[in-house]
PDB file of N, CA, C and O in Angstrom:
ATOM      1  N   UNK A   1       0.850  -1.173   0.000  1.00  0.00           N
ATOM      2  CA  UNK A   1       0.000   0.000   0.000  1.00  0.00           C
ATOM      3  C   UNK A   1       0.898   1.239   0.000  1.00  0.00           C
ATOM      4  O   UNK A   1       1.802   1.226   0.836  1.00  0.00           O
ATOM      5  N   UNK A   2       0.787   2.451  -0.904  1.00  0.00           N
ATOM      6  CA  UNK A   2       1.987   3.321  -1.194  1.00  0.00           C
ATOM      7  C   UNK A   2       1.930   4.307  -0.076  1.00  0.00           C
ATOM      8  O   UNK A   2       0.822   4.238   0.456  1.00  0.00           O
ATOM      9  N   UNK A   3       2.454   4.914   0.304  1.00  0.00           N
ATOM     10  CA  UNK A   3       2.309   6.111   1.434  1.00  0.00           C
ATOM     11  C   UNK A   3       1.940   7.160   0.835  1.00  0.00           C
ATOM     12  O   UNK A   3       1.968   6.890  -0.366  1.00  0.00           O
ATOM     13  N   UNK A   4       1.447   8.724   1.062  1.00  0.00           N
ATOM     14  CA  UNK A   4       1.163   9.845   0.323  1.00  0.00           C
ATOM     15  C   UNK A   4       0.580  10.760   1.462  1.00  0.00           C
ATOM     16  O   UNK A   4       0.686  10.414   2.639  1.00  0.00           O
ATOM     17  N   UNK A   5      -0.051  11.959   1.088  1.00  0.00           N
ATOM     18  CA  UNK A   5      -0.524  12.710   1.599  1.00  0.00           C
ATOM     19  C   UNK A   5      -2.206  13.063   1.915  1.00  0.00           C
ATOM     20  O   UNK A   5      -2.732  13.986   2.537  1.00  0.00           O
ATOM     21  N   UNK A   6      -2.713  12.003   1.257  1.00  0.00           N
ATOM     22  CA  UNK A   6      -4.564  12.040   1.384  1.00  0.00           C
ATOM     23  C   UNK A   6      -5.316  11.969   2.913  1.00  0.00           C
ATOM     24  O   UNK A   6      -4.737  12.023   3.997  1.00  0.00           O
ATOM     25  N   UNK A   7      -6.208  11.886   2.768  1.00  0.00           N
ATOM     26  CA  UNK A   7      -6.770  11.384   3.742  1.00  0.00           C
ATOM     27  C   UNK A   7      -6.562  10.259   4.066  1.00  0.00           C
ATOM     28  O   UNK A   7      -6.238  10.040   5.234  1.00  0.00           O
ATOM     29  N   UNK A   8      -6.684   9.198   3.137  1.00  0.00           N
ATOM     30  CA  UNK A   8      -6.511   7.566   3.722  1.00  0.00           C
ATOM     31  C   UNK A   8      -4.947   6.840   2.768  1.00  0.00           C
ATOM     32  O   UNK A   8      -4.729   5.855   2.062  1.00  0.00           O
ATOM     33  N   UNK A   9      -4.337   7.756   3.172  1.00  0.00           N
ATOM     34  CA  UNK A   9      -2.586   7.699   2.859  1.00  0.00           C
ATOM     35  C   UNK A   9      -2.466   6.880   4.224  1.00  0.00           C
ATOM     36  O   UNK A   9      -3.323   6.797   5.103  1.00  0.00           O
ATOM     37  N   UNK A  10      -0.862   6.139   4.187  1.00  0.00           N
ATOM     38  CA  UNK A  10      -0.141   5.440   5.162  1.00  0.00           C
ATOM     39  C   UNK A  10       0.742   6.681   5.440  1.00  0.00           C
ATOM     40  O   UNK A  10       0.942   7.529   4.570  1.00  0.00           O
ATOM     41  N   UNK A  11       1.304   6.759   6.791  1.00  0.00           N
ATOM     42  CA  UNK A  11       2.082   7.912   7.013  1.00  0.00           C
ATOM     43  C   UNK A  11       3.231   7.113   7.407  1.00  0.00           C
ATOM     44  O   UNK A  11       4.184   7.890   7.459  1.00  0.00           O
ATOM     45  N   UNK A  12       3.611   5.904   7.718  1.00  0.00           N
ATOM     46  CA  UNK A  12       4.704   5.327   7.743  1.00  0.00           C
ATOM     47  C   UNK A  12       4.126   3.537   7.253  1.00  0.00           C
ATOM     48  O   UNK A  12       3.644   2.771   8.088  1.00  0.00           O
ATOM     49  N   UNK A  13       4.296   3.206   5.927  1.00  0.00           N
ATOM     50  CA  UNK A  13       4.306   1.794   5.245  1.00  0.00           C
ATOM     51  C   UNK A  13       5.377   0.953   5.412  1.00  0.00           C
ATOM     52  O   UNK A  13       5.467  -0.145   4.862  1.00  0.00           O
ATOM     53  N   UNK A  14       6.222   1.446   6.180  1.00  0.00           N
ATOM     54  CA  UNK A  14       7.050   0.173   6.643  1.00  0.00           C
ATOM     55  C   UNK A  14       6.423  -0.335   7.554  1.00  0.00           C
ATOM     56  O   UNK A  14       6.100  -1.520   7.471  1.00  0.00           O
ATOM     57  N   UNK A  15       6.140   0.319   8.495  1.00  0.00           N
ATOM     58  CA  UNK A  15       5.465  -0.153  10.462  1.00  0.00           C
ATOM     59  C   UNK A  15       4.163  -1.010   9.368  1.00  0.00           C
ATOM     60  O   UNK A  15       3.859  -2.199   9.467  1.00  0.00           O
ATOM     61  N   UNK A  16       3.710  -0.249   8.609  1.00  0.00           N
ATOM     62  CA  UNK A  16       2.180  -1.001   8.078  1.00  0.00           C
ATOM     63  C   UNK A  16       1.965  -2.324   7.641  1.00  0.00           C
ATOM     64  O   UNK A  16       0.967  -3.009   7.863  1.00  0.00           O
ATOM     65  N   UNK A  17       3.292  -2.732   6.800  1.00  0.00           N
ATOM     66  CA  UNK A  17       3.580  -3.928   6.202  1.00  0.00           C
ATOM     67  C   UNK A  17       4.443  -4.533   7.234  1.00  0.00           C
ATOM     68  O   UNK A  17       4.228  -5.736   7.083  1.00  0.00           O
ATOM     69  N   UNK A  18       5.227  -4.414   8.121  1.00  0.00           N
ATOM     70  CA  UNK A  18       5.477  -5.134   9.085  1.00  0.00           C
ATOM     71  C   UNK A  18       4.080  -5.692  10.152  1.00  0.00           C
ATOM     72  O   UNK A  18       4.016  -6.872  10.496  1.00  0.00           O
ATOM     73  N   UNK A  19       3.023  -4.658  10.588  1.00  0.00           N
ATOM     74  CA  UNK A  19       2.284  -4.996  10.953  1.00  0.00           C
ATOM     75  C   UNK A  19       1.229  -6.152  10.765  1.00  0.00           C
ATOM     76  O   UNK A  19       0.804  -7.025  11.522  1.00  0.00           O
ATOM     77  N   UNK A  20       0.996  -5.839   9.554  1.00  0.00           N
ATOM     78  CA  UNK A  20       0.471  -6.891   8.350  1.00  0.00           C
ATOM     79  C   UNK A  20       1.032  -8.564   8.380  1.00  0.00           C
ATOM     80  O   UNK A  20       0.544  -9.693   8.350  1.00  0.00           O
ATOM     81  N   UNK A  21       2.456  -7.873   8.464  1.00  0.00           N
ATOM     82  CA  UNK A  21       3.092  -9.952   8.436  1.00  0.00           C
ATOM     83  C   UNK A  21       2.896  -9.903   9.910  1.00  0.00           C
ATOM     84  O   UNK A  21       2.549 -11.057  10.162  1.00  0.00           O
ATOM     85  N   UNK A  22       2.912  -9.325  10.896  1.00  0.00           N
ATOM     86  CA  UNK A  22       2.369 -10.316  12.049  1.00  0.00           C
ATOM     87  C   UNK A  22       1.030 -10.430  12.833  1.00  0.00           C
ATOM     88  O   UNK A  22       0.581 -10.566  13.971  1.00  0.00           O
ATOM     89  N   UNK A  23       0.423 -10.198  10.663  1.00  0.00           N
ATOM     90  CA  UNK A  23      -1.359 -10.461  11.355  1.00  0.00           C
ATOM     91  C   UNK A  23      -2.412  -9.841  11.825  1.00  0.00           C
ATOM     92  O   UNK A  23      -3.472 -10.370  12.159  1.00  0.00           O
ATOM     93  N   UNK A  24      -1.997  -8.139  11.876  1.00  0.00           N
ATOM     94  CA  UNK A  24      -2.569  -6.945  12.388  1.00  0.00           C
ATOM     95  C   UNK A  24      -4.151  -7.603  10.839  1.00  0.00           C
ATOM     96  O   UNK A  24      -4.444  -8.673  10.304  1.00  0.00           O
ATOM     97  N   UNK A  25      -4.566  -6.425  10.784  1.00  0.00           N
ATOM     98  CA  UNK A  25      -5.990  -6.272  10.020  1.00  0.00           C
ATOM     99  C   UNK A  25      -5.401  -5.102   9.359  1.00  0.00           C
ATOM    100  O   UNK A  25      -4.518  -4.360   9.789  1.00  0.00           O
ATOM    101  N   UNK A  26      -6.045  -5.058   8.222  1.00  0.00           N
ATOM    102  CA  UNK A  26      -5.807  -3.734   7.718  1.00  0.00           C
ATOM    103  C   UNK A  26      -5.517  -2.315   8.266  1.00  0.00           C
ATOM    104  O   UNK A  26      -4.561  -1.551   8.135  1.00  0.00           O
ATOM    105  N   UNK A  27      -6.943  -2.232   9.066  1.00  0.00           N
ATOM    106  CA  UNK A  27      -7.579  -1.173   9.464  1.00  0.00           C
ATOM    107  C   UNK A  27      -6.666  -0.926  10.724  1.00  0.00           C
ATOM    108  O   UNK A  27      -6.364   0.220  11.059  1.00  0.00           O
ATOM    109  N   UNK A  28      -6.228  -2.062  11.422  1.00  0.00           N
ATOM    110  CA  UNK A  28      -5.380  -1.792  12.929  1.00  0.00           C
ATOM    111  C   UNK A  28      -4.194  -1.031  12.370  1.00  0.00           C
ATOM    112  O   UNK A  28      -3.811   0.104  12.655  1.00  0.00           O
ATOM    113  N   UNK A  29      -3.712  -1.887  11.533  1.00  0.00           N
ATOM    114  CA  UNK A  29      -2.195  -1.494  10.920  1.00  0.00           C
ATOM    115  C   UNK A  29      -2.156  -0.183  10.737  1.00  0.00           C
ATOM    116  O   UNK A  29      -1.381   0.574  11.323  1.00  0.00           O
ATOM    117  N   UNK A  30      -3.094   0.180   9.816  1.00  0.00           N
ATOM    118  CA  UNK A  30      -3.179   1.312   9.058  1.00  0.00           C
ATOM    119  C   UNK A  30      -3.190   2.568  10.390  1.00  0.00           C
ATOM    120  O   UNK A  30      -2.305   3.420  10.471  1.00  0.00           O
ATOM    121  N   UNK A  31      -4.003   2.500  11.070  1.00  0.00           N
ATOM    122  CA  UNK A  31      -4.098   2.612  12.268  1.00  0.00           C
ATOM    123  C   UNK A  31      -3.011   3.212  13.167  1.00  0.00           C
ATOM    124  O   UNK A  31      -2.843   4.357  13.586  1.00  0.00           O
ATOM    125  N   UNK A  32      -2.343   2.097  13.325  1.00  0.00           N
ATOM    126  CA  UNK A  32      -0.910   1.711  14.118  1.00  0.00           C
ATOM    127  C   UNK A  32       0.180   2.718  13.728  1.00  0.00           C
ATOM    128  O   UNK A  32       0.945   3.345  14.461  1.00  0.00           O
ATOM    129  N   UNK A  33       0.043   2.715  12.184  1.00  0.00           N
ATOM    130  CA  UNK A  33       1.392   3.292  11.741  1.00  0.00           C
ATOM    131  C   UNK A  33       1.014   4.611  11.194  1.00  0.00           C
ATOM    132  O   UNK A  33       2.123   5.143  11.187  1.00  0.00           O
ATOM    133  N   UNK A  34       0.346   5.336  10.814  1.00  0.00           N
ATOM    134  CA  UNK A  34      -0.077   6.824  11.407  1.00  0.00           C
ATOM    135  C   UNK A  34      -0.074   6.906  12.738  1.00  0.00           C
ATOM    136  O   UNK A  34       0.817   7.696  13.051  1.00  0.00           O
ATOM    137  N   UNK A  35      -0.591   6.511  13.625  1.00  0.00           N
ATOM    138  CA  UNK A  35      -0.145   7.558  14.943  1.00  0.00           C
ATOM    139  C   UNK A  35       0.946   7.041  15.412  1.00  0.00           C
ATOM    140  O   UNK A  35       0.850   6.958  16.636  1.00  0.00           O
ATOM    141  N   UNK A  36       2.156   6.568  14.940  1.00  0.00           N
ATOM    142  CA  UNK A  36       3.524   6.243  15.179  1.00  0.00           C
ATOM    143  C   UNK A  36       3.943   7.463  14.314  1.00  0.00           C
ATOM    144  O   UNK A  36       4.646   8.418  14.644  1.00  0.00           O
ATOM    145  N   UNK A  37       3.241   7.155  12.928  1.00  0.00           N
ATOM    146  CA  UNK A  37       4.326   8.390  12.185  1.00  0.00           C
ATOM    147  C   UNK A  37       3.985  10.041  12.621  1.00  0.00           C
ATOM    148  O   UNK A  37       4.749  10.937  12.263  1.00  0.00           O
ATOM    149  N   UNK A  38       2.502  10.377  13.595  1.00  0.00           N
ATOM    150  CA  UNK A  38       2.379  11.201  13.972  1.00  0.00           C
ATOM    151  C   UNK A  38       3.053  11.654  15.358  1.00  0.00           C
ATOM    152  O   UNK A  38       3.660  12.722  15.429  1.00  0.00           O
ATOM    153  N   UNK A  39       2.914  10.769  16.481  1.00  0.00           N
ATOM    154  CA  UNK A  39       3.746  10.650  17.279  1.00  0.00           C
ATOM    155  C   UNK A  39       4.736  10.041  18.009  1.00  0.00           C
ATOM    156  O   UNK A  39       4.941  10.044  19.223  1.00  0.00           O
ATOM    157  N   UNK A  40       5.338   9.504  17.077  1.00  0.00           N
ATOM    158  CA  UNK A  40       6.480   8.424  17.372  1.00  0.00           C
ATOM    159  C   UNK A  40       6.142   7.354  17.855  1.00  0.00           C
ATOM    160  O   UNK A  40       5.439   7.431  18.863  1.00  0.00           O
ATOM    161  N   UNK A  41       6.448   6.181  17.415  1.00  0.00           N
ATOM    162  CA  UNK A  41       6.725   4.760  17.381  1.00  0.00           C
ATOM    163  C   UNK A  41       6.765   4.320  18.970  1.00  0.00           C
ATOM    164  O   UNK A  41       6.168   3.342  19.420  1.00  0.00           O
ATOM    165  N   UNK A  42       7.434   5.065  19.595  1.00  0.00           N
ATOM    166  CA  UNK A  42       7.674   4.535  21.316  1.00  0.00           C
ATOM    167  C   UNK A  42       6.146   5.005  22.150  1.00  0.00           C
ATOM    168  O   UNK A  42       5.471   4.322  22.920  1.00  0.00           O
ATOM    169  N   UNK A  43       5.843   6.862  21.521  1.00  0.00           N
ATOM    170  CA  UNK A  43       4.472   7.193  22.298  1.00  0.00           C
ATOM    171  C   UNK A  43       3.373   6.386  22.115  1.00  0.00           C
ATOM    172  O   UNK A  43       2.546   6.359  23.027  1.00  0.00           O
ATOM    173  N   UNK A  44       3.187   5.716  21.121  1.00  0.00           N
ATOM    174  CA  UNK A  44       1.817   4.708  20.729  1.00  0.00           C
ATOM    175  C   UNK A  44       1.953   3.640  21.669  1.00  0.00           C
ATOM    176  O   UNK A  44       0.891   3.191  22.101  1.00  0.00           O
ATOM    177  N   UNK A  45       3.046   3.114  22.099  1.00  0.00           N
ATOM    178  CA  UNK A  45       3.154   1.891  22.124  1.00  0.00           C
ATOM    179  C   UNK A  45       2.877   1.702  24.031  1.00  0.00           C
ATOM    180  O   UNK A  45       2.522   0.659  24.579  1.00  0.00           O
ATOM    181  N   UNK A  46       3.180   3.094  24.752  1.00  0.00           N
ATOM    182  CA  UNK A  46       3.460   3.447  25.857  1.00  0.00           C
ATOM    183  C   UNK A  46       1.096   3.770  26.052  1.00  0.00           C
ATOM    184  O   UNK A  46       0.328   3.632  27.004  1.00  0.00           O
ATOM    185  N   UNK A  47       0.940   4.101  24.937  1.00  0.00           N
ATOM    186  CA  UNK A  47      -0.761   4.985  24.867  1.00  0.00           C
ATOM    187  C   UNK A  47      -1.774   3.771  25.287  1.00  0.00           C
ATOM    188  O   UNK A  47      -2.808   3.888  25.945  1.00  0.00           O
ATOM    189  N   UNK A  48      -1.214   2.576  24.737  1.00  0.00           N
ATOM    190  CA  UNK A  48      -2.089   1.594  24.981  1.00  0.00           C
ATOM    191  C   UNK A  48      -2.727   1.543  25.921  1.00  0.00           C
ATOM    192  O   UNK A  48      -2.796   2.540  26.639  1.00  0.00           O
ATOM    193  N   UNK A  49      -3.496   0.235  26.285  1.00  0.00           N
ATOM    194  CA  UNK A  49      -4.934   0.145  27.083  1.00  0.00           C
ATOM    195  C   UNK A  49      -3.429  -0.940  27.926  1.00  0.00           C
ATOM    196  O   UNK A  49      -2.326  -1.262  27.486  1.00  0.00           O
ATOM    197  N   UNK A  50      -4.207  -1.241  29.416  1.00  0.00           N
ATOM    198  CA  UNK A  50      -3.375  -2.191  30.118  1.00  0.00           C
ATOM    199  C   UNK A  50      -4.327  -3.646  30.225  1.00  0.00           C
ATOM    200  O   UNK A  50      -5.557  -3.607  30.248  1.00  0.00           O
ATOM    201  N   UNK A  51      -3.656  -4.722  30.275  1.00  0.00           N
ATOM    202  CA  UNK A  51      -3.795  -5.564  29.737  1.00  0.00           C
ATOM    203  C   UNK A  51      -3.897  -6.480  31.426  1.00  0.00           C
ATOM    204  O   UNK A  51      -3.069  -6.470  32.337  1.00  0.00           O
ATOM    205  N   UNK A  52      -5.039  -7.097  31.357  1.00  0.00           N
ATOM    206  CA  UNK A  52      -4.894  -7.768  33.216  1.00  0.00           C
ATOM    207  C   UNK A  52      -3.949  -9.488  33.208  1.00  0.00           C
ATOM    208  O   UNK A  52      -3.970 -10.531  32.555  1.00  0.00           O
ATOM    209  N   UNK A  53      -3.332  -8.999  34.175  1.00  0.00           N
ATOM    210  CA  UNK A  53      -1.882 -10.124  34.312  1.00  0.00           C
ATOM    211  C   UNK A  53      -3.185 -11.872  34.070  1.00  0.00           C
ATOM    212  O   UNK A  53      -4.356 -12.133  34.346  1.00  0.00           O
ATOM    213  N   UNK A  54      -2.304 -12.418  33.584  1.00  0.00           N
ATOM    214  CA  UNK A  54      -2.860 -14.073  32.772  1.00  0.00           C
ATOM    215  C   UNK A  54      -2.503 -14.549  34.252  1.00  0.00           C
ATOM    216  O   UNK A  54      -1.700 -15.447  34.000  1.00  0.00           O
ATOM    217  N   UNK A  55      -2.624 -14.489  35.876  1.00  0.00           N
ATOM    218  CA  UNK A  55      -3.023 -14.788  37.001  1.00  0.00           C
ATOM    219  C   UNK A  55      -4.236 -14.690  37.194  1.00  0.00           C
ATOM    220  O   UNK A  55      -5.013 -15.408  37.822  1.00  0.00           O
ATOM    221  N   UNK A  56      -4.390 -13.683  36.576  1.00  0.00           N
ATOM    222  CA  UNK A  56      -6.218 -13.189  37.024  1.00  0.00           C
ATOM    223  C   UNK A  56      -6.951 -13.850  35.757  1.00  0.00           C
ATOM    224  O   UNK A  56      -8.126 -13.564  35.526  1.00  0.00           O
ATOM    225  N   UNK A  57      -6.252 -14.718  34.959  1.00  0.00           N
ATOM    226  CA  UNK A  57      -7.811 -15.018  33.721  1.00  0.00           C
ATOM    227  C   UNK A  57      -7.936 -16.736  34.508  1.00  0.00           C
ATOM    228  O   UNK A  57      -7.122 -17.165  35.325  1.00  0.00           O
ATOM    229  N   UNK A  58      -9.111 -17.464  34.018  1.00  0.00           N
ATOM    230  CA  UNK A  58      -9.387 -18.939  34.420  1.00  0.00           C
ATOM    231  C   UNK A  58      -8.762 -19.675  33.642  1.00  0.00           C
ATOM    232  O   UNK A  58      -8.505 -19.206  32.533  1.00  0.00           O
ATOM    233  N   UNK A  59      -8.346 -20.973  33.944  1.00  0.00           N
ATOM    234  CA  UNK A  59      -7.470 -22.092  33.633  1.00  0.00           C
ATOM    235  C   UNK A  59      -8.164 -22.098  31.687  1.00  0.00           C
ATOM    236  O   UNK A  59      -7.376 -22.113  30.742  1.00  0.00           O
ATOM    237  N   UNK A  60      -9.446 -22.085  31.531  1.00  0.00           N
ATOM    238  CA  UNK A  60     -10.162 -22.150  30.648  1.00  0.00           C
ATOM    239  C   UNK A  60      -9.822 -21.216  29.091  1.00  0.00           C
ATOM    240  O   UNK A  60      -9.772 -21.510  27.897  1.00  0.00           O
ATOM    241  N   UNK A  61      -9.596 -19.676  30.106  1.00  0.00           N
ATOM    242  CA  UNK A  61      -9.405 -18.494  29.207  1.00  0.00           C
ATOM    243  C   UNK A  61      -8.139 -18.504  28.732  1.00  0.00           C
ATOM    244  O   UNK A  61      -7.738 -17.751  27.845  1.00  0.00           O
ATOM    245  N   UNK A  62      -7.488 -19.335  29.292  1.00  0.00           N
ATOM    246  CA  UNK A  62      -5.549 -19.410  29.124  1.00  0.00           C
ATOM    247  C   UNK A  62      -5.289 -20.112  28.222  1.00  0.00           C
ATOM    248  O   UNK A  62      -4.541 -19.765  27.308  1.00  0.00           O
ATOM    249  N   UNK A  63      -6.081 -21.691  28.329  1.00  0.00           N
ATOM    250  CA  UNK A  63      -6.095 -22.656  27.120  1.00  0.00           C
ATOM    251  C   UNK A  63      -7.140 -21.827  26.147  1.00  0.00           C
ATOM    252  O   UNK A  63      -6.658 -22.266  25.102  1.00  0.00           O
ATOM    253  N   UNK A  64      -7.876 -21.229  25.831  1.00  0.00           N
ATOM    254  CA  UNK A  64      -8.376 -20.499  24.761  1.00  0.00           C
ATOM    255  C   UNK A  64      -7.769 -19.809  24.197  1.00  0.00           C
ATOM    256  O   UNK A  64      -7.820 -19.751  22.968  1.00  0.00           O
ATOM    257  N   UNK A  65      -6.663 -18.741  25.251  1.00  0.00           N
ATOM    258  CA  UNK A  65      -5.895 -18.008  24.174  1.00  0.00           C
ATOM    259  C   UNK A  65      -4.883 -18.689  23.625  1.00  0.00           C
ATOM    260  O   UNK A  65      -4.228 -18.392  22.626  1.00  0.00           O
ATOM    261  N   UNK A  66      -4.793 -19.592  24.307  1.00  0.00           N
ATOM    262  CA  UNK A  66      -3.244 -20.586  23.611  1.00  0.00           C
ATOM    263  C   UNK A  66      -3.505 -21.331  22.361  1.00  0.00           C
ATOM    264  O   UNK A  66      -2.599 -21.712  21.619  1.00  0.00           O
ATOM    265  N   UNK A  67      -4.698 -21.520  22.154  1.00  0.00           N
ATOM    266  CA  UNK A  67      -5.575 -22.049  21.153  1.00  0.00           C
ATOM    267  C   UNK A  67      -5.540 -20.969  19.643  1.00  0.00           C
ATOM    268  O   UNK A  67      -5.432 -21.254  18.451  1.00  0.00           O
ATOM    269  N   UNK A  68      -5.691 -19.601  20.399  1.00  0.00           N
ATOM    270  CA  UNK A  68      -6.325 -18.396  19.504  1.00  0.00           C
ATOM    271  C   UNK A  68      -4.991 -18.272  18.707  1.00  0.00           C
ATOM    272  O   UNK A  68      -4.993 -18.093  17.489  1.00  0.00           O
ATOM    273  N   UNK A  69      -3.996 -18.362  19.353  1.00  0.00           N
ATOM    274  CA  UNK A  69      -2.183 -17.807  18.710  1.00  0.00           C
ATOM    275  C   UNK A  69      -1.893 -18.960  18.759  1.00  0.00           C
ATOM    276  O   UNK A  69      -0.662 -18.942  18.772  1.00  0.00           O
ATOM    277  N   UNK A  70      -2.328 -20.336  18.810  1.00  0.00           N
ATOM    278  CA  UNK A  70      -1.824 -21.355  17.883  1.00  0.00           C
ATOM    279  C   UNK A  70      -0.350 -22.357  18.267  1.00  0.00           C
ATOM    280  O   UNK A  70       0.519 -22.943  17.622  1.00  0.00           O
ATOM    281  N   UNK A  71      -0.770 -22.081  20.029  1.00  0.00           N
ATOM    282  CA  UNK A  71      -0.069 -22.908  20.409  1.00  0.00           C
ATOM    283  C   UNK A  71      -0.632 -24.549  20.685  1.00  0.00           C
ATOM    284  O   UNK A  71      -1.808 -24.898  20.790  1.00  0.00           O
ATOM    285  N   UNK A  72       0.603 -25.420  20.765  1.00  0.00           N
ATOM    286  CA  UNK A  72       0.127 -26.561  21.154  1.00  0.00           C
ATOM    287  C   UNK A  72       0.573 -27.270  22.367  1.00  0.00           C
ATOM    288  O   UNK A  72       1.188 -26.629  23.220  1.00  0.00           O
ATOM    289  N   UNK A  73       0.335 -28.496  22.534  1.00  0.00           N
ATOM    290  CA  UNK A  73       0.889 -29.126  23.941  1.00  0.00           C
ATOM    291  C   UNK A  73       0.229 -28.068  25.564  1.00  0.00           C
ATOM    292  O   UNK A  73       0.638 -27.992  26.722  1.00  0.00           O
ATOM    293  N   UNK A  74      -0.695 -27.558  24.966  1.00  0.00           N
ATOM    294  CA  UNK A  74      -1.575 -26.806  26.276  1.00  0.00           C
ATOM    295  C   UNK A  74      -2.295 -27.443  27.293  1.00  0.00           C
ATOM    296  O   UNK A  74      -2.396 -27.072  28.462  1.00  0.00           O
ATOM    297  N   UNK A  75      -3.004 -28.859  26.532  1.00  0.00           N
ATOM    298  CA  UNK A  75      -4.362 -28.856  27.515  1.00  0.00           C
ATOM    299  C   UNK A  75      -4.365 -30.006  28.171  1.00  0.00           C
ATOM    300  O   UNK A  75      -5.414 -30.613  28.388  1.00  0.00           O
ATOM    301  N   UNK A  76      -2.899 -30.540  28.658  1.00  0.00           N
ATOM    302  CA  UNK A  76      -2.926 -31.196  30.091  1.00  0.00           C
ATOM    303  C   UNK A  76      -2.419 -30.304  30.757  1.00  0.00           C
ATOM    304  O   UNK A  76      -2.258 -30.782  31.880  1.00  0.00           O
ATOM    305  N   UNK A  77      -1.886 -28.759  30.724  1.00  0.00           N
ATOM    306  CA  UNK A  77      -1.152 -28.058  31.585  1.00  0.00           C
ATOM    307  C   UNK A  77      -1.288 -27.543  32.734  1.00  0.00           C
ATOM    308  O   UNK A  77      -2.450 -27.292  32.414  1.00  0.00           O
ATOM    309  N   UNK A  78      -1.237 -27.244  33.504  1.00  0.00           N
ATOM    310  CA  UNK A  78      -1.496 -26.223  34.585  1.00  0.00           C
ATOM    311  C   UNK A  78      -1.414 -24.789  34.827  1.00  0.00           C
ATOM    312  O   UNK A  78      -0.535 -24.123  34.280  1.00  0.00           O
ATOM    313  N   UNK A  79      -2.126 -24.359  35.476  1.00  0.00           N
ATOM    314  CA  UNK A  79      -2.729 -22.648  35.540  1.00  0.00           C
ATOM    315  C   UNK A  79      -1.005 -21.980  35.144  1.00  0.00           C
ATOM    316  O   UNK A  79      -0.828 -21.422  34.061  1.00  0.00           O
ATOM    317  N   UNK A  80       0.096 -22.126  36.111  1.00  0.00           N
ATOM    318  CA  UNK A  80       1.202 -21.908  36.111  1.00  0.00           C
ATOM    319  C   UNK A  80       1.650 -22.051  34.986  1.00  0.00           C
ATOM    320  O   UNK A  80       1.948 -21.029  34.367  1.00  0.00           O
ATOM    321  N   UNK A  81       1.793 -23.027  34.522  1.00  0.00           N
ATOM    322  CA  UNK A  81       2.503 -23.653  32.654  1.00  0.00           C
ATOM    323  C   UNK A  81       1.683 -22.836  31.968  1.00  0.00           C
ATOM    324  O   UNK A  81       2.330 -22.041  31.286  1.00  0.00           O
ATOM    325  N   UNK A  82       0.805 -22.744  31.899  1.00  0.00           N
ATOM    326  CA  UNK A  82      -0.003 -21.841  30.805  1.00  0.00           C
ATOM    327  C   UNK A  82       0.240 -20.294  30.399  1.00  0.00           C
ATOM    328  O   UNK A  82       0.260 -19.564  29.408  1.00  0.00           O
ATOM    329  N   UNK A  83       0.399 -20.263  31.715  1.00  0.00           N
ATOM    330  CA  UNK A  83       0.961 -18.699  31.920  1.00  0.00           C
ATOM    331  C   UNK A  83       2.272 -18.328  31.366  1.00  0.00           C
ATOM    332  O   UNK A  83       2.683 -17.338  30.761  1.00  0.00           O
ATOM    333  N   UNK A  84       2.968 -19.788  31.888  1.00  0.00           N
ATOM    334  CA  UNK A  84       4.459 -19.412  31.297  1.00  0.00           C
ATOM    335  C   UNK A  84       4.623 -19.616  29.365  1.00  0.00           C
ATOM    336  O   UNK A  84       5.398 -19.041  28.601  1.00  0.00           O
ATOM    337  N   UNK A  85       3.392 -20.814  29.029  1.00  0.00           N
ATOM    338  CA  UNK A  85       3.643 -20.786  27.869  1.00  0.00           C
ATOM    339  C   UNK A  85       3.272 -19.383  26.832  1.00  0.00           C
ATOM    340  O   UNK A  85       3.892 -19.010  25.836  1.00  0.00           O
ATOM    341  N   UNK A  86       2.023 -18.774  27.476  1.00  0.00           N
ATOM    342  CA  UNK A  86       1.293 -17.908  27.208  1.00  0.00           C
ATOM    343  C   UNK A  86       2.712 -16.246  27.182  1.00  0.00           C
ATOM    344  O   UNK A  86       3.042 -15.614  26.179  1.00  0.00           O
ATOM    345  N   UNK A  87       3.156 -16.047  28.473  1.00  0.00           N
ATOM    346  CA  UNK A  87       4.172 -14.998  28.458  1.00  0.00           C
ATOM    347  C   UNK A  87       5.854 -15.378  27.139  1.00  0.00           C
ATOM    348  O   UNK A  87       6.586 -14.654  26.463  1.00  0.00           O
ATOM    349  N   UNK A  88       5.776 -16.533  27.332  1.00  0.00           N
ATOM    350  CA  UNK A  88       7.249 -16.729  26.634  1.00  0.00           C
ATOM    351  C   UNK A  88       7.025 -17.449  25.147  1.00  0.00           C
ATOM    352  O   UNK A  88       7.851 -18.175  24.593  1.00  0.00           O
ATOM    353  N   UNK A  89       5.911 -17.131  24.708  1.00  0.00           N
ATOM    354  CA  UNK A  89       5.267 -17.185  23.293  1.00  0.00           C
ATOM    355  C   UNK A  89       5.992 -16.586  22.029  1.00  0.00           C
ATOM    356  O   UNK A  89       5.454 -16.645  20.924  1.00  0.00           O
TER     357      UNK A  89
END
């Protein structure tokens, strides 16, 4: 997708197409890499929403997300293992 000056221009298409190979959506990417190229790459990343520690989700929600990103060897694990597989992904 070329970068330019329009309204629905990319303001930085590198971050966009990197985003892209690891699966973003169009619209996130596109997203992502305008307000990086508006306010730097580190301020976006710091802007985010906070995310509640994988202690506080159920044994259930852990093997679901491990499921969602396509890990395997999850579902004899334990609350602990899950977590660790889940953080060191």
């Amino acid at each position: 997708m070329p970068g330019g000056s329009g309204p629905n221009s990319l303001k930085d298409p590198e971050l966009y197409e990197e985003l892209r190979d690891d699966g973003a959506s169009k619209e996130k990417a596109a997203r992502i890499s305008n307000a990086a190229a508006r306010d730097g790459r580190s301020d976006v990343g710091r802007r985010g929403g906070e995310s509640g520690s994988y202690e506080d989700w159920t044994v259930r929600d852990l093997k679901k997300r491990a499921k969602e990103i396509g890990l395997s060897g999850y579902s004899d694990k334990r609350k602990s293992e899950l977590v660790s597989m889940l953080r060191n992904h």
